[in-house]
C-alpha positions as CSV (number, residue, x, y, z in Angstrom):
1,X,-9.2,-94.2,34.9
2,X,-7.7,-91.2,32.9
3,X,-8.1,-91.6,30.0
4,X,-5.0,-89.3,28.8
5,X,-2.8,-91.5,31.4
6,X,0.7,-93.1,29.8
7,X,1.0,-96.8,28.0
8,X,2.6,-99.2,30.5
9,X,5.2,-101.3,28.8
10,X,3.2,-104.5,29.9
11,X,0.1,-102.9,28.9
12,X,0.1,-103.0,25.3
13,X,-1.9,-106.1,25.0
14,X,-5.0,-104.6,27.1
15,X,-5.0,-100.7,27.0
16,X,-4.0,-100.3,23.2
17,X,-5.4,-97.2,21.6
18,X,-7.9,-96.5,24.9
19,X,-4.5,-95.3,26.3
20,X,-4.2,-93.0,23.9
21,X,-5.4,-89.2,24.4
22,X,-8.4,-88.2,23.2
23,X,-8.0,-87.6,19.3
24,X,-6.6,-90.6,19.2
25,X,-9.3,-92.3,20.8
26,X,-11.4,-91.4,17.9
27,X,-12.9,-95.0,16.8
28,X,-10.0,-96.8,18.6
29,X,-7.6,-95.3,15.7
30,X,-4.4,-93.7,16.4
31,X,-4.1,-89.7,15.1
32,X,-1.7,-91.2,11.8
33,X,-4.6,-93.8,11.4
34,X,-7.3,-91.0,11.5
35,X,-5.0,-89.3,8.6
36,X,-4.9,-92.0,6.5
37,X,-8.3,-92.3,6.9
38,X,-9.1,-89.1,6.5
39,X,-6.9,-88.8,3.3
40,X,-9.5,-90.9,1.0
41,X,-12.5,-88.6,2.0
42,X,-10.4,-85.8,1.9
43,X,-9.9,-86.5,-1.8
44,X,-13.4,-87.2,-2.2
45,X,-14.9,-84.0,-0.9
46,X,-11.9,-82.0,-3.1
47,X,-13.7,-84.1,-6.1
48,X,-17.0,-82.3,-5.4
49,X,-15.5,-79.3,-4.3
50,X,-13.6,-79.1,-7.8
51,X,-16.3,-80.2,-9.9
52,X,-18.5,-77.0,-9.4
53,X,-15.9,-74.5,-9.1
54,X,-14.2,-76.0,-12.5
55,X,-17.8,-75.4,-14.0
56,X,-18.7,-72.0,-12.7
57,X,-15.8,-70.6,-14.6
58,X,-16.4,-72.7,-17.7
59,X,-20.2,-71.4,-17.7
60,X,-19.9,-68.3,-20.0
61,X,-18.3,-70.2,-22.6
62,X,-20.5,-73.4,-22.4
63,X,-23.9,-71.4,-22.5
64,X,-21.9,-68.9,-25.3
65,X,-21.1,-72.2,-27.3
66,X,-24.4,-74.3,-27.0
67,X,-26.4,-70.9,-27.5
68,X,-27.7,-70.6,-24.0
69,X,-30.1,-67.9,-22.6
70,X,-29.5,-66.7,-18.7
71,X,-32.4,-69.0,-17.1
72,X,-30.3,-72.0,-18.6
73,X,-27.7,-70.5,-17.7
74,X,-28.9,-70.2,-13.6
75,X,-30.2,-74.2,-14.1
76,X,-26.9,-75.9,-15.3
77,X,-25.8,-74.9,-11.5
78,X,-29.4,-74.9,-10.1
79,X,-30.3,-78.5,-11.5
80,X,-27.0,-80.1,-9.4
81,X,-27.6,-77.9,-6.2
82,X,-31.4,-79.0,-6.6
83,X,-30.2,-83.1,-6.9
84,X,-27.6,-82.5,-4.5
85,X,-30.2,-80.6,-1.8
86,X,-33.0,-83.0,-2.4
87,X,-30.2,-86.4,-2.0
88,X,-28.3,-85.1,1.3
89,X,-31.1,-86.0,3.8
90,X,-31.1,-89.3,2.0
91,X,-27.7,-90.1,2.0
92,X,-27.9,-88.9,6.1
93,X,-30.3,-91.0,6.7
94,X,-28.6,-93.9,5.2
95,X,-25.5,-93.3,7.2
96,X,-27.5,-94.4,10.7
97,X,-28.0,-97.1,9.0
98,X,-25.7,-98.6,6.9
99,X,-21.8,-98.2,6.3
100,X,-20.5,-94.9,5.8
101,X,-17.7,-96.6,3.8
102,X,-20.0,-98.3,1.2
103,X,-22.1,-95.4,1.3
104,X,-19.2,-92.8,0.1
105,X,-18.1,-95.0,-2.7
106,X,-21.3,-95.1,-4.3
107,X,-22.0,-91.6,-4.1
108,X,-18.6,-91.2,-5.6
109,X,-19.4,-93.8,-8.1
110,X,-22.5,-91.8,-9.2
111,X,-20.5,-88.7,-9.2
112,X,-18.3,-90.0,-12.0
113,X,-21.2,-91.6,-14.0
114,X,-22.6,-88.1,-14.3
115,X,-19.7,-86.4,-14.9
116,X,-18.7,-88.5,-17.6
117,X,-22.3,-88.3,-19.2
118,X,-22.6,-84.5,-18.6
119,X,-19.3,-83.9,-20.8
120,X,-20.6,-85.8,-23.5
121,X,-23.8,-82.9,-23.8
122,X,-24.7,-82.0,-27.0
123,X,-27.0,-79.5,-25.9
124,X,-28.2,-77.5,-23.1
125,X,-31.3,-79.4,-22.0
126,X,-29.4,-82.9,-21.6
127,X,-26.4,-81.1,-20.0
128,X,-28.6,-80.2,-17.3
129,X,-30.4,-83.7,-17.2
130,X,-26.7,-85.3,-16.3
131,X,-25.7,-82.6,-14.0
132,X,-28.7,-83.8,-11.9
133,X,-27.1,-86.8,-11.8
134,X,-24.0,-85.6,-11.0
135,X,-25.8,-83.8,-8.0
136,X,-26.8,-87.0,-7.0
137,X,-23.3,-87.9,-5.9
138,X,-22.4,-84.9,-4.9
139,X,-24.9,-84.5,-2.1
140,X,-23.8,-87.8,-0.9
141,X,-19.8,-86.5,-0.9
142,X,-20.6,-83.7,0.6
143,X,-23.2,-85.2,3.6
144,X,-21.0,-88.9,3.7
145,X,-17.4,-86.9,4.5
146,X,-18.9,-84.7,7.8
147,X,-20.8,-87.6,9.0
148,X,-17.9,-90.0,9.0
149,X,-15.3,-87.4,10.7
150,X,-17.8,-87.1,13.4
151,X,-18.3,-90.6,14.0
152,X,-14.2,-91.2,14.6
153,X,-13.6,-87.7,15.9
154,X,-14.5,-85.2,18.7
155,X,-16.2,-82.3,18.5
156,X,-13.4,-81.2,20.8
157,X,-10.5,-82.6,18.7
158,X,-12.0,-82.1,15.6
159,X,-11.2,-78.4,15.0
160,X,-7.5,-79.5,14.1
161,X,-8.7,-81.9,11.3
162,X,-11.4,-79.4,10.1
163,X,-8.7,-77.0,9.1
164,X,-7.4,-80.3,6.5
165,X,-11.0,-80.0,5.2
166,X,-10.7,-76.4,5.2
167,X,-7.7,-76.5,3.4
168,X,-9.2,-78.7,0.6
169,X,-12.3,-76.6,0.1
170,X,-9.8,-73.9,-0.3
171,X,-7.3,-75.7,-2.8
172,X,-10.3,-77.3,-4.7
173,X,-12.1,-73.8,-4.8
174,X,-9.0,-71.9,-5.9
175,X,-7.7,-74.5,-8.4
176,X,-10.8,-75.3,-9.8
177,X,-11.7,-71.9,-11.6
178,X,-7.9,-71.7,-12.7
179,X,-8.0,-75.4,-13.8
180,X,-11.8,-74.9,-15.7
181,X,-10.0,-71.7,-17.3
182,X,-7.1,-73.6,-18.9
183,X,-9.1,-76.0,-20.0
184,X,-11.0,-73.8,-21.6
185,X,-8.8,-71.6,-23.0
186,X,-6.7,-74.8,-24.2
187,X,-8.0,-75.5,-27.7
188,X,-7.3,-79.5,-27.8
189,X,-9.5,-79.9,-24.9
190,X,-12.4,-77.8,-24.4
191,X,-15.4,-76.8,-21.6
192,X,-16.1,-80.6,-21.9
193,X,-12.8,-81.7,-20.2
194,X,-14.5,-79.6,-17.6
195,X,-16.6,-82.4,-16.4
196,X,-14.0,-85.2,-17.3
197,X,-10.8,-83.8,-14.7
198,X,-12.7,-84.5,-11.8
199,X,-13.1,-88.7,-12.9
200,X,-9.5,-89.8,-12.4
201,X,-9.5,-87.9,-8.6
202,X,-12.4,-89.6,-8.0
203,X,-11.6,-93.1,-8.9
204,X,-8.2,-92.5,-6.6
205,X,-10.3,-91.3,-4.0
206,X,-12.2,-95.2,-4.1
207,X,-9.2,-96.9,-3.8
208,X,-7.7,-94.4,-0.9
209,X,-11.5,-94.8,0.8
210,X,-10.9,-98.7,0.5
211,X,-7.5,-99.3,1.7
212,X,-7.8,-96.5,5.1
213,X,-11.4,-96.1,6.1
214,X,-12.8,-98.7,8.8
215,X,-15.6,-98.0,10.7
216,X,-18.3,-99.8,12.5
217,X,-21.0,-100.9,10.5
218,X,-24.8,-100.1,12.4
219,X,-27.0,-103.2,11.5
220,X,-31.1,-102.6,12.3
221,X,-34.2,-102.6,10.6
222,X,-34.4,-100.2,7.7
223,X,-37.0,-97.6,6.2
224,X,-36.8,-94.8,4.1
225,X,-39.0,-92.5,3.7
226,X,-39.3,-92.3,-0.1
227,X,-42.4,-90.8,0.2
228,X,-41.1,-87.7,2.2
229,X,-38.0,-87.3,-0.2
230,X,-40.7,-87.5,-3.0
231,X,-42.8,-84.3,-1.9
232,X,-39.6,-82.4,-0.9
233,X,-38.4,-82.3,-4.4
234,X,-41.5,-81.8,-6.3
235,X,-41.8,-79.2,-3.7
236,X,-38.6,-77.2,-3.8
237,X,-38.4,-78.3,-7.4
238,X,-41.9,-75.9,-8.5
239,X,-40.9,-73.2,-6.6
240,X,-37.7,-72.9,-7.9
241,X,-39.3,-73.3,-11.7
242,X,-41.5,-70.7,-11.1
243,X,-38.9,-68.0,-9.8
244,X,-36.5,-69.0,-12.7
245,X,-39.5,-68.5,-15.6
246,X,-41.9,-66.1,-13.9
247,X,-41.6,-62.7,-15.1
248,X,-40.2,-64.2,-18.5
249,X,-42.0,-67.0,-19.8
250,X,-45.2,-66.2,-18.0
251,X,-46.4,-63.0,-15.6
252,X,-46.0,-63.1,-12.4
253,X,-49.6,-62.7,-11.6
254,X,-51.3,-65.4,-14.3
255,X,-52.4,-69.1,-13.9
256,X,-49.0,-70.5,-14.2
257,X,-47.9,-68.7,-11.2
258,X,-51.2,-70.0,-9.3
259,X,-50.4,-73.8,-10.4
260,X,-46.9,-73.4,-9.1
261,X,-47.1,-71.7,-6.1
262,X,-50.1,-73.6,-5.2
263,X,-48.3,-76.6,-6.0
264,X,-44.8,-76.1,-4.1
265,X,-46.6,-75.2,-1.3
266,X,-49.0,-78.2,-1.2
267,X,-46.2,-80.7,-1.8
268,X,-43.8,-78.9,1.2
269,X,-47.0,-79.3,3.7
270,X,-47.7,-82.9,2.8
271,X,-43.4,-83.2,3.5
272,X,-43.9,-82.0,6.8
273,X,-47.2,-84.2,7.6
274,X,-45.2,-87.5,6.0
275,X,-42.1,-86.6,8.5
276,X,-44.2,-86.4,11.4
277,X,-45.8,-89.8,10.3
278,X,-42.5,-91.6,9.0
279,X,-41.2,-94.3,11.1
280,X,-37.6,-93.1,9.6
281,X,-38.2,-89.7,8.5
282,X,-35.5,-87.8,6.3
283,X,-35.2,-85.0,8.2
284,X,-36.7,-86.1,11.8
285,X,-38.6,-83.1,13.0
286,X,-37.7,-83.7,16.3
287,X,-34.3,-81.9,15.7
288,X,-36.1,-78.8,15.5
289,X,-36.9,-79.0,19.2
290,X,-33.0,-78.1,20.0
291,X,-32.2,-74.3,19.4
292,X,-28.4,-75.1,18.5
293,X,-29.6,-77.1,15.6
294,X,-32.7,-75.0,14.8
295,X,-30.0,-71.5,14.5
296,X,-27.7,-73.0,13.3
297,X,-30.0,-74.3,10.2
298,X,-31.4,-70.8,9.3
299,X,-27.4,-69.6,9.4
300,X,-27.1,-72.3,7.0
301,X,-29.4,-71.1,4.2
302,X,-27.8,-67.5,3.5
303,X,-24.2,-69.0,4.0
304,X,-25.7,-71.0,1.2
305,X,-26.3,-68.2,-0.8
306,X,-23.0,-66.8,0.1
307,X,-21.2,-70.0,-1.2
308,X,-23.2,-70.7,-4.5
309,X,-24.4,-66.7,-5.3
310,X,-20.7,-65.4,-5.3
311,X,-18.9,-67.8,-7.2
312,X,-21.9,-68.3,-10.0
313,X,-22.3,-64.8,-10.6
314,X,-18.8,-63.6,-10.2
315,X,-17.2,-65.7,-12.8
316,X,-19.7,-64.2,-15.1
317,X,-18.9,-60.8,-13.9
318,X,-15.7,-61.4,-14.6
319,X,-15.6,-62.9,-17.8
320,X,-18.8,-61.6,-19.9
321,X,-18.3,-57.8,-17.8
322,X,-14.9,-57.2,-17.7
323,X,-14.1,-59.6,-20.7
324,X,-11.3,-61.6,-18.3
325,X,-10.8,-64.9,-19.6
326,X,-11.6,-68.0,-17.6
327,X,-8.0,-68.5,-16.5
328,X,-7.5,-64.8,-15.6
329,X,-11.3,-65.0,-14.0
330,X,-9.8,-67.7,-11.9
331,X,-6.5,-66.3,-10.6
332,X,-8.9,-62.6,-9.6
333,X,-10.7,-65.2,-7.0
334,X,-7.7,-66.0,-5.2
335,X,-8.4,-63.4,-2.4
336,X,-11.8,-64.8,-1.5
337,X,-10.1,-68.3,-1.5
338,X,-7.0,-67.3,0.3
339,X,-9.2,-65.6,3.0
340,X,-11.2,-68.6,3.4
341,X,-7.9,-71.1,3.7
342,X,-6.7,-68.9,6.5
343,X,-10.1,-68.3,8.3
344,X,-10.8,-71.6,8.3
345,X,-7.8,-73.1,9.5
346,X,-6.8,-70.9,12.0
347,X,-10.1,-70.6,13.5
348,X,-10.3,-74.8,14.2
349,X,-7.0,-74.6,15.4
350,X,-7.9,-71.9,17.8
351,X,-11.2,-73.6,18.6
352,X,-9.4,-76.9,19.5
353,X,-7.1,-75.2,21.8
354,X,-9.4,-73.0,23.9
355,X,-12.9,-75.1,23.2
356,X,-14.8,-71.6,22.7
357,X,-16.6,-71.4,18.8
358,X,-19.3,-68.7,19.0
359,X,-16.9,-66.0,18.5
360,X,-15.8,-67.1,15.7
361,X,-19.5,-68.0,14.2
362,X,-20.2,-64.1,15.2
363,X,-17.2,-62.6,13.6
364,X,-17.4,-65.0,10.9
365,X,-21.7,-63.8,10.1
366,X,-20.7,-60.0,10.2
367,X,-17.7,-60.3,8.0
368,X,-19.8,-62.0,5.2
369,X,-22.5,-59.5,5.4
370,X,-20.1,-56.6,5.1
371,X,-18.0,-58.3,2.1
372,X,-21.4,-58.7,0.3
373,X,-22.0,-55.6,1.5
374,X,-19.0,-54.3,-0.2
375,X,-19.6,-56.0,-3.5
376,X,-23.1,-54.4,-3.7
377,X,-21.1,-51.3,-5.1
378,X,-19.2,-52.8,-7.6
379,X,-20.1,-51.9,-11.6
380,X,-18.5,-52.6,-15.1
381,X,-15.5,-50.5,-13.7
382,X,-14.7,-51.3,-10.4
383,X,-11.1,-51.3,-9.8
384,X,-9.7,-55.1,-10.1
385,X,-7.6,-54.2,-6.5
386,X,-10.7,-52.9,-4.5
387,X,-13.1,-56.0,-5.7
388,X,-9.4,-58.0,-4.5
389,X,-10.2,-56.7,-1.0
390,X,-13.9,-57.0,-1.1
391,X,-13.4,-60.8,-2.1
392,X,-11.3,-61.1,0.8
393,X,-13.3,-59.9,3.7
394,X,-16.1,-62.7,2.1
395,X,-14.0,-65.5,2.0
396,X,-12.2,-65.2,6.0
397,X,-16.2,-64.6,6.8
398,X,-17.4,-67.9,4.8
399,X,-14.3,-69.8,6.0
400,X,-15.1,-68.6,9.9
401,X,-18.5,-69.9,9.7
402,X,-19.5,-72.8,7.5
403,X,-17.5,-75.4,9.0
404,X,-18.1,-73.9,12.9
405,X,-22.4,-74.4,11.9
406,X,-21.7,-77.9,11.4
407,X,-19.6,-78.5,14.8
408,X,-21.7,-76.5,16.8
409,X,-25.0,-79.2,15.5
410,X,-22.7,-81.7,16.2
411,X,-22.0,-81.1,19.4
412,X,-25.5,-80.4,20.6
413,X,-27.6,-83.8,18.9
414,X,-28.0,-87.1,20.0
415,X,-25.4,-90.0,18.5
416,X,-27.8,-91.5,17.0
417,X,-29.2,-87.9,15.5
418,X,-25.8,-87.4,14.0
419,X,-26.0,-88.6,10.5
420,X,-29.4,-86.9,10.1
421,X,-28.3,-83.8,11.9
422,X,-25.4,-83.0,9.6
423,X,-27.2,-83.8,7.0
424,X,-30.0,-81.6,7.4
425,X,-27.5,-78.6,8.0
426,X,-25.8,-79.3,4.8
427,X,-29.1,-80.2,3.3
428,X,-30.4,-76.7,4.2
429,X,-27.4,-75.1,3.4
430,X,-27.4,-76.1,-0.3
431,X,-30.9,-75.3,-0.4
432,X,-30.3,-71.7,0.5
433,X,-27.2,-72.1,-2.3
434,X,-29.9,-73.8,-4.7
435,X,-32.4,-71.0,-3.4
436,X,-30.5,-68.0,-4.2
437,X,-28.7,-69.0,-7.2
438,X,-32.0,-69.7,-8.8
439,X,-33.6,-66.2,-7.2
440,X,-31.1,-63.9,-7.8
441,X,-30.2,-65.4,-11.5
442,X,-33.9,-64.7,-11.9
443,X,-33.3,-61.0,-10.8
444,X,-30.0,-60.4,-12.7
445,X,-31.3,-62.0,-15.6
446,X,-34.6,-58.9,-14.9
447,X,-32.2,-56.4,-14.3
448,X,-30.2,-57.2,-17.1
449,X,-33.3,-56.9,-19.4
450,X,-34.3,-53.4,-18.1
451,X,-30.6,-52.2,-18.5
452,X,-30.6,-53.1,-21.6
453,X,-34.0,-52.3,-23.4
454,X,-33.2,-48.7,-21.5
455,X,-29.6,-48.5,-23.2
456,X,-30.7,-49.4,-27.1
457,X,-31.8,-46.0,-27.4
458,X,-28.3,-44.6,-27.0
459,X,-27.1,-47.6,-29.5
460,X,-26.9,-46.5,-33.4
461,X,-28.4,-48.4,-35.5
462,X,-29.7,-50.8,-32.6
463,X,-33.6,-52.1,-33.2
464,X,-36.0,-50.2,-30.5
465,X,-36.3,-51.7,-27.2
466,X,-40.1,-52.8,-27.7
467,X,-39.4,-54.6,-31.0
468,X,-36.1,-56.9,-29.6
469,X,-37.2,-57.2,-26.0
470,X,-34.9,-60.6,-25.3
471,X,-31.5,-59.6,-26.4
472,X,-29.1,-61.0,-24.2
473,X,-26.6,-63.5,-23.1
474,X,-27.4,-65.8,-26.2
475,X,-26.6,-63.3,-28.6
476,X,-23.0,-62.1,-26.7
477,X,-21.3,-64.1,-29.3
478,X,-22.9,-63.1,-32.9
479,X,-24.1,-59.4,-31.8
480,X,-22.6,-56.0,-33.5
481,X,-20.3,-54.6,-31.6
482,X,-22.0,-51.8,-29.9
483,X,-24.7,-54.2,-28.6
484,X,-22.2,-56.3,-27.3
485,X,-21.0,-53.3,-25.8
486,X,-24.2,-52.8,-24.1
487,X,-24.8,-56.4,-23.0
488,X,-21.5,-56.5,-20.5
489,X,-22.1,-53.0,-19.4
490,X,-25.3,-54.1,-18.6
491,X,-24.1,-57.4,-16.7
492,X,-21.5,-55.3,-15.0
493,X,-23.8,-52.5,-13.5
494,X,-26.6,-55.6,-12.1
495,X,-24.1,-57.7,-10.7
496,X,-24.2,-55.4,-7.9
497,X,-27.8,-55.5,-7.2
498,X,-27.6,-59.5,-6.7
499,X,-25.2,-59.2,-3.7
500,X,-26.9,-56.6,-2.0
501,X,-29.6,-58.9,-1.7
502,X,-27.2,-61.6,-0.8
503,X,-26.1,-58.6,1.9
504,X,-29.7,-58.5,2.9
505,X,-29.8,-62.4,4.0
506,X,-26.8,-62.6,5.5
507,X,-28.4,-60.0,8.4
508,X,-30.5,-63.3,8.9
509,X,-27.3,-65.2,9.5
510,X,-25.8,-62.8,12.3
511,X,-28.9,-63.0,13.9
512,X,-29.5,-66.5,14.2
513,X,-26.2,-67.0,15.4
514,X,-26.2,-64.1,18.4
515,X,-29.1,-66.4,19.4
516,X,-27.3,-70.0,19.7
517,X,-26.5,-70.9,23.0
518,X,-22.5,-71.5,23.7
519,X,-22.3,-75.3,24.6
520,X,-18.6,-76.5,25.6
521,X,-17.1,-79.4,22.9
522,X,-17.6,-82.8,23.7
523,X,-14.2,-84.8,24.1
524,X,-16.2,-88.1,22.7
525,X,-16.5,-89.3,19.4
526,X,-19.6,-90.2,17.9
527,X,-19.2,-93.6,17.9
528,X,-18.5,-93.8,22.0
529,X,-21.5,-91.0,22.5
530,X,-23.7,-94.0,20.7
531,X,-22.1,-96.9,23.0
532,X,-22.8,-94.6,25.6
533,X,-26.6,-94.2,24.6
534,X,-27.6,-97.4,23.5
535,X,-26.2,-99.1,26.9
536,X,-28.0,-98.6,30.2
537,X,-26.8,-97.1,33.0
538,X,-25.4,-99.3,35.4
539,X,-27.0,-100.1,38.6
540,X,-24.0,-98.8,41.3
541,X,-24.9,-101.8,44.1
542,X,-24.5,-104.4,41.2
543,X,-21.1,-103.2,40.3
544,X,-20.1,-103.0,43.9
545,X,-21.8,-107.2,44.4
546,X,-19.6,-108.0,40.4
547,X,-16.4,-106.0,42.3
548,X,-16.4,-108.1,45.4
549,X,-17.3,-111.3,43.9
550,X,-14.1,-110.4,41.4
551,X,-11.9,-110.3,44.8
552,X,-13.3,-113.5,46.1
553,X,-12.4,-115.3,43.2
């Protein structure tokens, strides 16, 4: 029976929402249903969304104020995208096992906790403790929301309700450096309101997730694999430490480098030994096997530097380069963010109507690489209209391809791979953003230092470069003028070296994605592909015997 076939009047009792086409079939809710439901995790994922790009704008004057250098700088962001890497295979995992629902509000209740602890900083070092925390919700937000639209949508219906998410990433990305730059600029309130705006969306976003969001609950035997999720962190965790202090605190050939390395390295192989051992591994190996998901993974990481690396560092391009302040730093964005709301949105609607999405990943790969491309040339005086345009091409790129990655996985995996599977993309996608924030703040912060110690000479009255080798962010706000001079020159001429390396990984991105295989969308949701795996197929003489036996009664 068709599926798409017209409601009888005398039907209603029997064919309710199965009668229904195929979006509405989503989870046996009707498409306003899926909109309410949709309209608490919406909220939710603009809460995470918001809480980072509120921050990034924020950052210059929080480090300027609490007397920050540029390493603590790279880890205020680098300590949440750390938590928030290291928690999404977590939260996936939980997701195949218990309810999505309960699972969102607590990550959202974790969220606040940290954000409310993180405002009340009185120093650098415990600001970053709490942002950990905070990261700890935020992977779940970010993992929880993608799992539970694929469990009540199609892949095939779900491009016109990935431009809604779209939409939010783009509102929450545009309003949050505009919103963190009046804050900051707004002397009753302060940076620290930064980390408070976010608590009151949140807490609406629990009640909205209450009221709208049902979905089956999967009951089974549970295991986590602590153990797995243990090595991962100390794993990523040491490698990321010793590309943030190396070359600074230490050489990068000297015992310290040895211990770290040698320690990263260990921990990730005993990760992948646990996984292959784990009953209920965090990120099950076995989705390696498929290419989609294997592709679509290594995309993943540099989109992850595209997301994280260009709104970090631009903000402080912006506003310790060009001396912009955190509001007018936030309104210069808007052509990154306005590319990405229009990319994004029409790309799922055009991807719902004619079921083709490579094009789109392809188009979407060689448009980031160019815009980073583009900003590679950009110094202390690039014109504010050409850096407009730049910004542009990056954001329709980024809005054509992060969301498509996760449909395309989606579409390929098992139902009962689907919570891991979208986990592990976004898992690997804020580790490439965790990755190359902390990488290419460690070679900013380096080519800061040589642009400086090189420019003291042509300073009067400036101490010699060998005698005041770590002049630098932390003294922006007492310096002389002409070293202050120097500093933002100096932050303004590096800036482009950190996104022609970001250009450099994204040709990893168009490659991987030339190589994924085209698979047409699926018209099921997750929750019927899962009813249809867990129940065997039916023996055709039986049904024939149960028809006939039907008649004769």
């Amino acid at each position: 029976m068709s599926s798409t076939a017209p409601t009888r009047p005398d039907a209603g009792a029997t064919a309710g929402p199965s009668a229904l086409g195929p979006a509405e079939q989503q989870g046996r809710m009707t498409h306003p249903q899926i909109l309410s439901a949709l309209s608490g995790m919406l909220l939710a994922m603009f809460v995470a969304f918001l809480s980072s790009t509120v921050v990034s704008n924020a950052l210059p004057t929080i480090i300027t104020d609490l007397r920050g250098t540029q390493s603590q700088y790279t880890w205020v962001v680098t300590a949440t995208l750390l938590a928030s890497t290291a928690s999404t295979p977590i939260w996936g995992k939980l997701a195949d096992l218990f309810s999505k629902k309960l699972l969102i509000q607590i990550a959202i209740v974790v969220f606040i906790v940290g954000s409310m602890l993180a405002g009340l900083s009185q120093s650098l070092p415990t600001l970053i403790g709490w942002r950990v925390l905070q990261g700890l919700g935020l992977g779940g937000l970010q993992a929880l929301v993608q799992i539970a639209m694929a469990a009540m949508i199609s892949p095939r219906e779900r491009g016109r309700y990935s431009g809604l998410l779209g939409s939010v990433m783009a509102v929450a990305t545009v309003g949050g450096p505009l919103i963190g730059g009046l804050l900051v600029d707004t002397s009753w309130l302060g940076w620290r309101w930064c980390f408070f705006v976010g608590v009151p969306f949140a807490a609406v976003a629990l009640v909205l997730l209450q009221r709208t969001l049902h979905l089956p609950v999967t009951r089974r035997a549970v295991t986590i694999d602590y153990l797995g999720a243990s090595f991962l962190t100390a794993g990523v965790s040491a490698l990321l430490i010793w590309v943030t202090l190396a070359g600074d605190s230490f050489a990068w050939a000297s015992l310290e480098t040895v211990l770290f390395v040698g320690g990263g390295v260990l921990a990730v192989v005993a990760f992948v030994v646990t996984e292959l051992r784990a009953a209920e591994p965090i990120v099950p190996l076995r989705l390696f096997r498929d290419r989609t998901t294997t592709l679509a993974i290594i995309a993943s990481v540099a989109i992850g530097v595209a997301m994280f690396g260009s709104t970090v560092f631009l903000g402080q391009y912006l506003q310790i380069s060009r001396g912009y302040s955190p509001t007018a730093a936030g309104l210069l964005t808007i052509p990154m963010v306005g590319g990405l709301l229009v990319s994004s949105t029409v790309s799922g609607i055009l991807i719902t109507r004619t079921g083709f999405w490579k094009r789109y990943l392809v188009a979407g790969s060689l448009l980031v690489a160019i815009g980073f491309g583009l900003l590679a040339t950009i110094d202390h005086a690039t014109n504010m209209v050409v850096l407009g345009v730049f910004l542009a091409v990056l954001g329709i790129g980024i809005g054509m391809t992060m969301q498509n990655l996760v449909l395309a996985v989606q579409n390929t995996v098992a139902a009962t791979d689907l919570g891991a599977a979208s986990s592990a993309v976004a898992f690997f996608r804020s580790l490439g953003g965790t990755i190359g924030v902390s990488v290419l703040g460690a070679v900013l912060s380096s080519r800061v230092g040589t642009l400086i110690r090189s420019g003291l000479a042509d300073v009067p009255g400036a101490p010699a470069a060998g005698s005041s080798p770590d002049i630098g962010l932390a003294d922006l706000a007492d310096a002389p003028a002409p070293i202050r001079a120097l500093i933002q020159v100096s932050y303004g001429d590096a800036t482009g070296r950190v996104f022609l390396i970001a250009a450099l990984l994204s040709i990893v991105t168009i490659v991987a994605i030339l190589f994924i295989r085209e698979v047409a969308l699926r018209t099921e949701t997750g929750d019927e592909r899962l009813q249809a795996e867990r129940t065997p197929a039916a023996d055709p003489t039986a049904e024939v015997d149960e028809q006939l036996a039907g008649r004769r009664g």
